[in-house]
N, C-alpha and C positions, 0 to 999 in steps of 0.2 A: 828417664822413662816417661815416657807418656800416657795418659790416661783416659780413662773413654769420658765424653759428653754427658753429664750427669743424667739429662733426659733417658741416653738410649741407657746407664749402669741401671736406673729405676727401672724401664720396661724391663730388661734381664733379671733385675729381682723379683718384679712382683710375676714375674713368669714364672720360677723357682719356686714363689711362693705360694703360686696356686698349684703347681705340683705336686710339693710337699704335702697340701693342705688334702689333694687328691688320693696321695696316699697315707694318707690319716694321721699324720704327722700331727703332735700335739701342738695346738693353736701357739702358746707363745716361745716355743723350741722355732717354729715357721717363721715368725716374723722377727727374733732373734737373727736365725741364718741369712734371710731374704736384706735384713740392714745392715748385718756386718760385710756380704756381699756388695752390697750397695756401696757402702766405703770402700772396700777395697778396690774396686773398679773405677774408682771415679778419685779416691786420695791415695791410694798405694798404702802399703805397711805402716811408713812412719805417721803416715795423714791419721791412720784411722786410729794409731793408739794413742797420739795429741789429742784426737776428739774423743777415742773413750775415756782416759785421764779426767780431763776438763767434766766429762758428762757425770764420772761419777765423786766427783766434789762438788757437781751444782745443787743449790741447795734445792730449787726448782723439782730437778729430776729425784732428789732423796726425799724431799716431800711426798711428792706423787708414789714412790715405790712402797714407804711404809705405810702410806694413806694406804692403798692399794694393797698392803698383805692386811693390815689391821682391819678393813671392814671384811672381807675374805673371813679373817678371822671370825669378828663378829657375827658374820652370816651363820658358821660353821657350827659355832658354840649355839648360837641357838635353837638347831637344829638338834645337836647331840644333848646338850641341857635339858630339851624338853618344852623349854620355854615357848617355842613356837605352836607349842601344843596349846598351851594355857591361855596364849593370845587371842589364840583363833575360837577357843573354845569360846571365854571371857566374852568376846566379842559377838560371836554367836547368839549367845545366852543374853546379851547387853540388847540388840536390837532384836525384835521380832519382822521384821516384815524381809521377807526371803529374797525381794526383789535388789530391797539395800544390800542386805549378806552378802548373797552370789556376786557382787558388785566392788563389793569394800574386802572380802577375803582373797581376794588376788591381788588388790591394790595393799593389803597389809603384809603380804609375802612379798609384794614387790621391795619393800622398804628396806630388805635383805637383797642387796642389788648383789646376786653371786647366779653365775648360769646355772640352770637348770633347775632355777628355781618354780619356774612353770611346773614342775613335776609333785612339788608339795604342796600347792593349791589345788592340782587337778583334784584329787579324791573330796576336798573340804567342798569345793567348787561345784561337782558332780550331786555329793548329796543335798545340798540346797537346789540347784536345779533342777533336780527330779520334780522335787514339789509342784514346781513351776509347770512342768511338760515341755521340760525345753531340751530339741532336740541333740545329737552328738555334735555337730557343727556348730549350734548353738553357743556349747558347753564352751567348745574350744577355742571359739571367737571371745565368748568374754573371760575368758580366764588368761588371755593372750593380751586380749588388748588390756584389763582394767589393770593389769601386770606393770603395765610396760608404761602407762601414761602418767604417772605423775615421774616416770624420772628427768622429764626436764626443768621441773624446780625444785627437786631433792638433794638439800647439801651436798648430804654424801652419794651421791650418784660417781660414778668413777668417770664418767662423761664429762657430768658438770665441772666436777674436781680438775680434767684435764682442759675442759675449753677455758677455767677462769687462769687454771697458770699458764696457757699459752699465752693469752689474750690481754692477759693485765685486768678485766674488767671485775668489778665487786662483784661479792655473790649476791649481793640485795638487788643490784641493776637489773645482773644478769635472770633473776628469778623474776621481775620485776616484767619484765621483757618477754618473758615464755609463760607468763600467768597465760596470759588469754588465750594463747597457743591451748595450752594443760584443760580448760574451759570448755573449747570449740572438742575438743578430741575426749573428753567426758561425758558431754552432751552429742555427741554421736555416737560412740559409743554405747551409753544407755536408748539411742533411739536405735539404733537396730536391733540391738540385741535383747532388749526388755522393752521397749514402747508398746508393744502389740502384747506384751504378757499379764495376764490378771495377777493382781496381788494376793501374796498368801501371807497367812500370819502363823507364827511357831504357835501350835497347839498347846506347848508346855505349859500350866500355870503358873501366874506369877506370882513372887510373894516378896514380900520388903525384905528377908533372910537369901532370897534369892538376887534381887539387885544389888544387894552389897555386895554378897561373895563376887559376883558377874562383875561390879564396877574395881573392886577389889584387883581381881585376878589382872585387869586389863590397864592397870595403874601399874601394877607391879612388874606385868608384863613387859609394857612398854617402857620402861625406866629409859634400861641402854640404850636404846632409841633419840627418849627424848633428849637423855643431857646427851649426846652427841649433837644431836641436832641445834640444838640451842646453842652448843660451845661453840659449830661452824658456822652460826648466823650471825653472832659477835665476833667474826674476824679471829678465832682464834684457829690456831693453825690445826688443818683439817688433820692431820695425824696425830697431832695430839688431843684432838677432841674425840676422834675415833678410838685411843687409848684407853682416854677415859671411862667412854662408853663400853668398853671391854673388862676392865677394872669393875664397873659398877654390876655388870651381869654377871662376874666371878661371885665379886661381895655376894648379890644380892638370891643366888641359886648355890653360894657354898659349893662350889665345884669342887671333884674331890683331881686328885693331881691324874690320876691314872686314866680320867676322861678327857682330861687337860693334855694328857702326852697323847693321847688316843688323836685330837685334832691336830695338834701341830706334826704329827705324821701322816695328817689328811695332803697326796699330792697338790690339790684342789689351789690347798692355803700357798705353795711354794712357787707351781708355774704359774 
């Protein structure tokens, strides 16, 4: 039996793919069908279940997948925990000057690499720019971009996590390499989007009982965060450092089981 040109099996799937993608077909159901396609037109039956075989003993591919539900996870719990409340708040509370805020509360939801996370910054993001008088466009430019910019030196980025097991390259290299990238695209970012804006400061009073609770809340907050990050900057394997950081936010927020079963029947967590 013959088999098509792997070039023209790719154009036929990624045709398929935007299809599917056209009729709203859930993102990774599409690119499942669009590669199992792709094999079969290009290695026949026997080809594709030697390559699925192999792909799902590689340790490679099993790394990347439970990396890949565990922060998912992590993102999730944060969210239904509450935790991300306390961050933002914390944080809030921690810095006065609105320009930094609106700035640093989308880059701290970013940290939670899970889509659609653009949609829990927008309201945090909104009421600090108000202050400001910055308009909808405005809004929506830095909450987008300050989102999205540090994930090319973020451990756990699912990006990162996938170019360093393609690539072979260390993640200290590889971050090493896209610092100045993260730099050039923080300081544009801040010049369009706040350069021309007056600064405002949180009216709230401040008091020594107030910065502890504030530096408190934003320690405690950020825990799972940090020891994940830290466990995948020592080379320790990104799934199990993501583990841990999901362990540590159980501990640390005493999750009760029924909000615990609540996420892992979040679809979100599974495709």
């Amino acid at each position: 039996m013959s088999f098509l040109n792997p070039m023209l099996a790719f154009a036929i799937s990624i045709a398929l793919f935007i299809v599917l993608m056209y009729r709203r077909v859930g993102l990774g159901v599409s690119l499942t069908v669009a590669a199992f396609l792709m094999s079969l037109l290009s290695l026949g039956i026997s080809g594709t279940a030697i390559v699925l075989s192999e792909t799902c003993l590689d340790q490679t591919t099993l790394t990347l997948v439970f990396a890949s539900f565990l922060i998912i996870l992590l993102s999730i719990l944060y969210k239904e925990t509450g935790l991300v409340t306390v961050l933002t708040r914390s944080l809030g509370g921690f810095i006065k000057n609105s320009k930094l805020i609106v700035s640093l509360l989308p880059a701290v939801i970013g940290l939670l690499p899970v889509a659609g996370a653009a949609l829990m910054s927008a309201p945090m993001v909104e009421a600090e720019a108000d202050k400001l008088g910055l308009d909808e466009s405005k809004k929506t430019y830095i909450n987008i971009w300050f989102r999205h910019a540090i994930l090319p030196i973020y451990p756990i980025s699912q990006f990162l996590i996938l170019t360093i097991a393609l690539t072979g390259t260390s993640i200290d290299s590889l971050i090493a390499r896209q610092a100045p990238v993260v730099a050039i695209m923080l300081i544009t970012g801040y010049s369009i989007g706040l350069g021309k804006t007056k600064v405002t400061k949180n009216a709230e009073p401040e008091t020594e009982l107030n910065k502890k609770a504030n530096l408190k809340g934003l320690l405690y907050s950020f825990l799972p965060i940090i020891v994940t990050v830290i466990l995948a900057t020592l080379n320790v394997d990104i799934a199990i450092s993501t583990l841990v950081g999901v362990i540590a936010l159980l501990a640390i927020t005493k999750t009760k089981l029924a909000t615990f079963k609540k996420v892992l029947k979040n679809r979100a967590v599974w495709r």
